[in-house]
C-alpha positions in Angstrom: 0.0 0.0 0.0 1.2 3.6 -0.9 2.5 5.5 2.0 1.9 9.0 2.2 4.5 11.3 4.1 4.5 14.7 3.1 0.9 16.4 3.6 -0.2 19.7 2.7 -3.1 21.5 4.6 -5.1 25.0 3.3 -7.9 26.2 5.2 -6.4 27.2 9.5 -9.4 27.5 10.9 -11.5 26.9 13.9 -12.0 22.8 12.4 -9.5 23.1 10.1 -6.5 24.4 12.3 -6.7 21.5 15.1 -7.1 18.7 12.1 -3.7 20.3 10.6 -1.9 20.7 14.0 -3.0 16.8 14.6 -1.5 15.9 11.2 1.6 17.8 12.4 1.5 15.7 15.4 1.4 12.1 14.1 4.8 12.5 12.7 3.7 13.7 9.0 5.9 16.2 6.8 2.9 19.3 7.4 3.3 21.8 4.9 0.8 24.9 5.1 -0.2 27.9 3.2 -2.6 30.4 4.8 -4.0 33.5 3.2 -3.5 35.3 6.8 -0.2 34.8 8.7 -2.1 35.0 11.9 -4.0 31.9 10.9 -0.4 29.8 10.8 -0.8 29.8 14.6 -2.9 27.4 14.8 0.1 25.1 13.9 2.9 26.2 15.9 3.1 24.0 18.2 4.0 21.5 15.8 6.8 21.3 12.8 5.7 22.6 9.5 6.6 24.3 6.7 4.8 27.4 5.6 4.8 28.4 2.2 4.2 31.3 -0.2 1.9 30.4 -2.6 -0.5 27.7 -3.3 1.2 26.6 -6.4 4.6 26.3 -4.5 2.6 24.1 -1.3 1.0 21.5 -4.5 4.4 21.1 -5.8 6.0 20.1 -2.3 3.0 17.2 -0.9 2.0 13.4 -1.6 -2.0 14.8 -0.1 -3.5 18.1 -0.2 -6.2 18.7 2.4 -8.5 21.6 2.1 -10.5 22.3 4.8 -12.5 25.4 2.5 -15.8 26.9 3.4 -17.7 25.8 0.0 -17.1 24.6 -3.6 -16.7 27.6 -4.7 -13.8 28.1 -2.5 -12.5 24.5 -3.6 -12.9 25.4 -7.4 -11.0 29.2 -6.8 -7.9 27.1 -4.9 -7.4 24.2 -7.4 -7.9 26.8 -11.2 -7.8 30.6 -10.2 -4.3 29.6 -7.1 -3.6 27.1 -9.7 -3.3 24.3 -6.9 -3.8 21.7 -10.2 -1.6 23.0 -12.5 1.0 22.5 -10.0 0.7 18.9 -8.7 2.6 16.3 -9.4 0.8 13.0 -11.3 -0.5 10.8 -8.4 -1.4 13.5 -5.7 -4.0 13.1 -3.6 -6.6 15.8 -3.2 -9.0 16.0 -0.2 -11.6 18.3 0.1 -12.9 18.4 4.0 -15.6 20.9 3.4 -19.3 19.9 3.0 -21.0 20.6 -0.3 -23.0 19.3 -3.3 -22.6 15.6 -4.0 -22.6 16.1 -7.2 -20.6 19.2 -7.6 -18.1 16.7 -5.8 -18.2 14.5 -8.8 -17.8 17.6 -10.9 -14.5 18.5 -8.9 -13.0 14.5 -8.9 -13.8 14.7 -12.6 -11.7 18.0 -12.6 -9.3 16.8 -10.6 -8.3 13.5 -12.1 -8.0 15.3 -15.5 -4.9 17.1 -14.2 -3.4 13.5 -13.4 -4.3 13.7 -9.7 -6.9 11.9 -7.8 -9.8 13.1 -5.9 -11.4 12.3 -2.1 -14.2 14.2 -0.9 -14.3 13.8 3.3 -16.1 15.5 5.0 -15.6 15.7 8.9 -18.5 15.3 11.8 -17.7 17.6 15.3 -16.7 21.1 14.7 -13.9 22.5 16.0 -14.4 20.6 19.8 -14.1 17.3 17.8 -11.1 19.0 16.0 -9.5 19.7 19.3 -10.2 16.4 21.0 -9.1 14.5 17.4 -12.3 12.4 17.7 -13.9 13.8 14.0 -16.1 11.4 12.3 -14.7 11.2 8.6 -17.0 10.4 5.9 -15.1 9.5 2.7 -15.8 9.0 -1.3 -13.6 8.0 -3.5 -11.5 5.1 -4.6 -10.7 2.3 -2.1 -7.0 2.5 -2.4 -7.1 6.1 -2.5 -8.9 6.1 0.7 -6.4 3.4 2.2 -3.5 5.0 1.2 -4.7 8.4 2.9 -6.6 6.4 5.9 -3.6 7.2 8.2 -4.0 11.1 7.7 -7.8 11.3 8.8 -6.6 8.6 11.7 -4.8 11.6 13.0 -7.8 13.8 13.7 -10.4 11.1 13.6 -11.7 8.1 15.7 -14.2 7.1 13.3 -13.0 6.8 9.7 -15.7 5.2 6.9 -15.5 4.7 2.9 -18.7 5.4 2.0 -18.8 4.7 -2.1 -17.1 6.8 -5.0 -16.5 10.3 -5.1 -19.5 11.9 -4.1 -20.5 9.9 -1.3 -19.1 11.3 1.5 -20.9 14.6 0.8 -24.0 12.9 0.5 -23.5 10.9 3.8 -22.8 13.8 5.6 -25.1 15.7 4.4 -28.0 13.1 5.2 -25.7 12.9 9.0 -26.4 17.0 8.9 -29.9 17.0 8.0 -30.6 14.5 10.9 -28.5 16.7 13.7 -30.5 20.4 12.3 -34.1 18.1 12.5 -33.0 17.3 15.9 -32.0 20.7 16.8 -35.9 21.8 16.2 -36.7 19.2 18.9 -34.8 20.3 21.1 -35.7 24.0 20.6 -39.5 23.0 21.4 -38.9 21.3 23.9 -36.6 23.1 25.9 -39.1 26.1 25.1 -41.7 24.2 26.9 -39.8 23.3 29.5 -38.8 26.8 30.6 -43.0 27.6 30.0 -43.3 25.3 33.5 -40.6 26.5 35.1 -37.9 24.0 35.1 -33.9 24.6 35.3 -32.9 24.0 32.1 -28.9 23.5 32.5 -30.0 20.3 35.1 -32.3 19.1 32.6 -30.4 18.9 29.3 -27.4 16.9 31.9 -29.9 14.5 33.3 -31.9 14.1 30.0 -28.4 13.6 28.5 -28.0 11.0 30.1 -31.2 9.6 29.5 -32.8 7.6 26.0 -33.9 11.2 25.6 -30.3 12.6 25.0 -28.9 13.6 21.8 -25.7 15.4 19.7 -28.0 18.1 19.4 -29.2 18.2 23.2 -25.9 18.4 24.4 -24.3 21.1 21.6 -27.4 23.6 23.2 -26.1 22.9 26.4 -22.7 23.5 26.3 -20.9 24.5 22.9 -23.8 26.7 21.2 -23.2 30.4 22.2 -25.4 32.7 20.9 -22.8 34.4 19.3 -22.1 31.0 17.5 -25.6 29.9 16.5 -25.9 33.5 14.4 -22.7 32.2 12.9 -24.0 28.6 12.5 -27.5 29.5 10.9 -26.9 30.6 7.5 -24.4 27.5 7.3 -27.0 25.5 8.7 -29.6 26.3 5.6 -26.4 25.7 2.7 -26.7 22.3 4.2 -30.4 22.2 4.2 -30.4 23.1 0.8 -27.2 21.1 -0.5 -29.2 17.7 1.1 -32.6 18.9 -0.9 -30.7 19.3 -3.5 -29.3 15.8 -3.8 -32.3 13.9 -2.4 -34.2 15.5 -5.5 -31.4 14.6 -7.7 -32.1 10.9 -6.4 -35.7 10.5 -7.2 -37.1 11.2 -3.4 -39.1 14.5 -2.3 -37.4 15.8 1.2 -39.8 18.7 1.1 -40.9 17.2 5.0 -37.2 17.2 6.9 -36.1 20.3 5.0 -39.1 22.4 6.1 -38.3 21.1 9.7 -34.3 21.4 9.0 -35.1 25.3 7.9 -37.2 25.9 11.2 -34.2 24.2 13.5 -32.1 26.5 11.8 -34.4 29.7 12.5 -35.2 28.8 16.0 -31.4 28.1 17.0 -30.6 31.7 18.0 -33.5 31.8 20.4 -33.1 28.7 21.9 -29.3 29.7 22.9 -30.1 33.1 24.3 -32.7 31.0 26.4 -30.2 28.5 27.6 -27.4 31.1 28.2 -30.2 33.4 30.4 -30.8 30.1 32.3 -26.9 29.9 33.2 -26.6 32.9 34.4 
């Protein structure tokens, strides 16, 4: 099997900074480029290399990881920073990011025309499940591809799945986000009512976290969701909505049901953390 040593990372953020600085720690060659110095902080605790231009980073790596905020993003990195034109035949290009199944196939065609080949794996946590390297990895692509880069997503991961050719990792987590918005409207209705009849809410999402009533959802109100992050996390929130809609259409089934639901989750998520922060205080 192909072992990969020298990996390349784009995209420092909140997730994508704690993936790279894990890939850093695993004992990989981490190279970096970053379109703001102050994002290359996120990796200095580790040894890397940081280089000038995109081009120059593709040249220098066995796996490129992009860890981009859409495909338009991905599509501006690999053509218009010329991340493709660059590569040597053979690379590996991850795309981390969640988007369009099928603009995924769109990209692996892209991609493998320019002699590389393409994995679309998308990660499950945020940028707690970054920090604590326990992601849930969703991956398309081909099965040797994905074994030869299965070491790199074991750094940050501790759950790691092929999930079909390239396009299936999108759709997988897309149908894993649809389920944990949906969710997130139970939550917010509930916990609504339950402040209506006067109970504590910060005791009650613990115990019922515990409890068969518990879920991902449940505890992210409770603890991670600020409110200042939920207005950051509602517009992303309907791109997802709309990307699973989207490909469920695509597919032959009608997800007019769980996107109406998925749309209200996303609406109500503001409230429900300004209720659960008042409760804290």
């Amino acid at each position: 099997m192909r072992s990969i040593r020298r990996v390349g990372f784009i995209g420092l953020g909140d997730q994508g900074g704690p993936m790279a600085e894990a890939i850093g720690e695993s004992g990989f060659d981490l190279h970096v480029w970053a379109r703001r110095p102050a994002s290359l902080s996120a990796v200095a605790a580790v040894p890397h290399v940081v280089h000038g231009t995109v081009a120059d980073l593709a040249a220098s790596v066995e796996l490129i990881a992009l860890c981009l905020r859409d495909d338009t993003d991905m599509w501006h990195v690999l053509d218009d920073q010329h991340l493709l034109a660059n590569i040597a035949p053979g690379t590996i290009v991850v795309n981390h990011g969640t988007g369009d199944p099928g603009e995924a196939e769109r990209i692996g065609a892209h991609v493998a025309a320019a002699g590389a080949v393409y994995l679309d794996a998308p990660v499950s946590g945020g940028g707690p499940g970054a920090r604590a390297r326990t992601l849930t990895t969703f991956v398309g692509g081909l099965a040797d591809t994905f074994e030869a880069a299965r070491p790199v997503f074991a750094a940050f991961s501790d759950t790691v799945r092929l999930m079909g050719p390239v396009g299936g990792g999108q759709l997988t987590k897309l149908f894993n986000n649809a389920l944990t918005i949906t969710n997130m409207k139970n939550a917010e209705d509930v916990l609504a009512l339950a402040d209506q009849v006067g109970l504590d809410l910060p005791p009650l999402i613990e115990i019922i976290g515990a409890s068969s009533g518990g879920s991902a959802a449940l505890r992210a109100l409770g603890t991670d969701i600020t409110p200042g992050l939920a207005e950051h996390l509602d517009p992303l929130m309907r791109k997802d909505m709309q990307h699973f809609a989207q490909a469920v259409r695509e597919r032959g089934a009608r997800p007019e049901e769980v996107l109406e639901r998925g749309m209200a989750g996303a609406s109500g998520l503001l409230q429900a953390a300004r209720l659960v922060a008042r409760t804290r205080t």
